[in-house]
TORBA-522247 format. One record per residue (C-alpha): residue number from 1; residue in one letter; chain; x, y, z. Coordinates in steps of 0.25 Angstrom, whole numbers. Layout:
% residues N
PT seq type mol     x     y     z
PT NUM    a   A     X     Y     Z
...
END
This chain:
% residues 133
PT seq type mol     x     y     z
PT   1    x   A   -13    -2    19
PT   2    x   A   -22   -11    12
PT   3    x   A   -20    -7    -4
PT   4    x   A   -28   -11   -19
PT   5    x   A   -21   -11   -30
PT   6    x   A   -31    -7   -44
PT   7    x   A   -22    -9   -57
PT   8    x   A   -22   -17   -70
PT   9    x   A    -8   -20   -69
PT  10    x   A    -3   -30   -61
PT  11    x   A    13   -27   -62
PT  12    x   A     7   -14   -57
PT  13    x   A     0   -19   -45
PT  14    x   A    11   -29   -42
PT  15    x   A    22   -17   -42
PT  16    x   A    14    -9   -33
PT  17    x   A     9   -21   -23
PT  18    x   A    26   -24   -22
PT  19    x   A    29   -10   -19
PT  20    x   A    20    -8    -9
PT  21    x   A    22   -21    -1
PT  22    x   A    33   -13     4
PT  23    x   A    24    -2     9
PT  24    x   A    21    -6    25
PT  25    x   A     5    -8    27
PT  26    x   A     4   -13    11
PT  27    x   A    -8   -23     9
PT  28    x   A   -12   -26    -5
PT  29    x   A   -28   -30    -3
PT  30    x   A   -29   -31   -18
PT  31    x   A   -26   -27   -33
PT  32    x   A   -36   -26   -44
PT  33    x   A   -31   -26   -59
PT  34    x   A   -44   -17   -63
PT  35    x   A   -55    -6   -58
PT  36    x   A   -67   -17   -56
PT  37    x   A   -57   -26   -48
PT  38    x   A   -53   -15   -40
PT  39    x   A   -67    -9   -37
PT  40    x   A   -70   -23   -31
PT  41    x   A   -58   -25   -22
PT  42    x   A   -58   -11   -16
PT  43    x   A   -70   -12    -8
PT  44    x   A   -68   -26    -3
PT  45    x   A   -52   -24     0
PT  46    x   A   -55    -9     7
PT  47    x   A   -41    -5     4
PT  48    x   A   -35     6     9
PT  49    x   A   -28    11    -4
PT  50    x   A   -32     8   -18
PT  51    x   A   -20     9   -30
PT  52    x   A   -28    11   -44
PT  53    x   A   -25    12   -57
PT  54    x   A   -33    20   -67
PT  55    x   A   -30    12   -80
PT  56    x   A   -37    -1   -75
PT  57    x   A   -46   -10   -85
PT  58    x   A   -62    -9   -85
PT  59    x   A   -64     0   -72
PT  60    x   A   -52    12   -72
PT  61    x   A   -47    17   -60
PT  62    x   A   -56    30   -59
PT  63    x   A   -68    19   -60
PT  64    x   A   -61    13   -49
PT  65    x   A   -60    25   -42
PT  66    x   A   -72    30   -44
PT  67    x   A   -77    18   -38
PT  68    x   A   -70    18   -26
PT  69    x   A   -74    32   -22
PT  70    x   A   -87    26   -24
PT  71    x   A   -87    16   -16
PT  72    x   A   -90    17     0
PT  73    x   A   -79     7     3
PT  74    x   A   -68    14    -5
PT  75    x   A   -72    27    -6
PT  76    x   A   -59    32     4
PT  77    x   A   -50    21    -2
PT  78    x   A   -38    28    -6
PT  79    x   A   -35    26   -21
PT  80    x   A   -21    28   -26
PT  81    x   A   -23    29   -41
PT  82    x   A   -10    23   -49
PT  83    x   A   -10    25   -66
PT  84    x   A    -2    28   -75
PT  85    x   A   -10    40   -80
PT  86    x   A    -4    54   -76
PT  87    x   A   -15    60   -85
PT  88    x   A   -21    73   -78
PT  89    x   A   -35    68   -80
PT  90    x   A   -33    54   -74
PT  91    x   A   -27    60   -60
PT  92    x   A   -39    72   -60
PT  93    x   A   -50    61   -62
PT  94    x   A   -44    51   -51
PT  95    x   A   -43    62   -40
PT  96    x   A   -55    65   -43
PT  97    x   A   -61    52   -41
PT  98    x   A   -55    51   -28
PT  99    x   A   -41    45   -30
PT 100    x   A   -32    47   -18
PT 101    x   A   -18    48   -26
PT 102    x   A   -15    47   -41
PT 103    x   A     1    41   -44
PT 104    x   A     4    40   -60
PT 105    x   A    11    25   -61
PT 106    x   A    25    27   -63
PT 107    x   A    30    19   -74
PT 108    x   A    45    18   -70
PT 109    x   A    47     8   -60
PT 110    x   A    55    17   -50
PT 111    x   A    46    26   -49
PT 112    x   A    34    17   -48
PT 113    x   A    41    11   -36
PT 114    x   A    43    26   -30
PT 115    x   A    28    28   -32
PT 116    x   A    23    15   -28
PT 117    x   A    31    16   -14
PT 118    x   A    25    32   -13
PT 119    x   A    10    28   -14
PT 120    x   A    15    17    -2
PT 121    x   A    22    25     7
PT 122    x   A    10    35     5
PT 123    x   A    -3    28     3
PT 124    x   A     2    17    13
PT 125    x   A    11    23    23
PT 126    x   A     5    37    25
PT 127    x   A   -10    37    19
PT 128    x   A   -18    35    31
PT 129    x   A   -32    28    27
PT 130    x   A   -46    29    32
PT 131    x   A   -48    21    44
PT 132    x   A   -33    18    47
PT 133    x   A   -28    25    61
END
């Protein structure tokens, strides 16, 4: 499964691009440190699974996801939203742009390990994606 990674941090995206490898069928197509960066891969990568933060610099998360939903080429795109927010408002206002999952970062290591290798096994062992047998 080909996978984006939209976060600001790089010891982020590096942790979770590391934990993953482990996941059979992993394929990092690319990681973005902002919104706009993002917004501009998405369409020419065509991932099948987008991992984005809401706290991102210039265009947020929900602009990204608004955007993606938008967007012909990436309106299915699954979009596994991962902040560190666990504010109500933040989890009603991303399902409601069309988020596919919503996972609070967890700030122990352990259990970010345990988190990171649950949104594997799920979003790339058992999700099936559109146009995959």
């Amino acid at each position: 499964m080909r996978v984006l990674i939209v976060d600001d941090h790089p010891l982020f995206r590096r942790g979770l691009v590391q934990l993953l490898q482990v996941i059979p069928g992993f394929q990092l197509v690319g990681e973005a440190a902002g919104g706009a960066e993002g917004l501009a891969l998405a369409p020419a990568l065509r991932p099948d699974l987008l991992l984005l933060d809401l706290n991102l610099p210039k265009v947020n998360g929900r602009e990204v996801l608004q955007a993606i939903r938008a967007h012909h080429a990436t309106r299915s795109l699954p979009v596994v939203v991962l902040t560190t927010s666990a504010e109500p408002f933040d989890v009603d206002a991303v399902y409601e742009l069309g988020a596919n999952s919503y996972i609070q970062k967890p700030v122990e290591f352990e259990r970010f390990v345990e988190a990171v290798r649950q949104i594997g096994l799920y979003w790339l062992s058992l999700n099936q994606v559109p146009g995959n047998p």
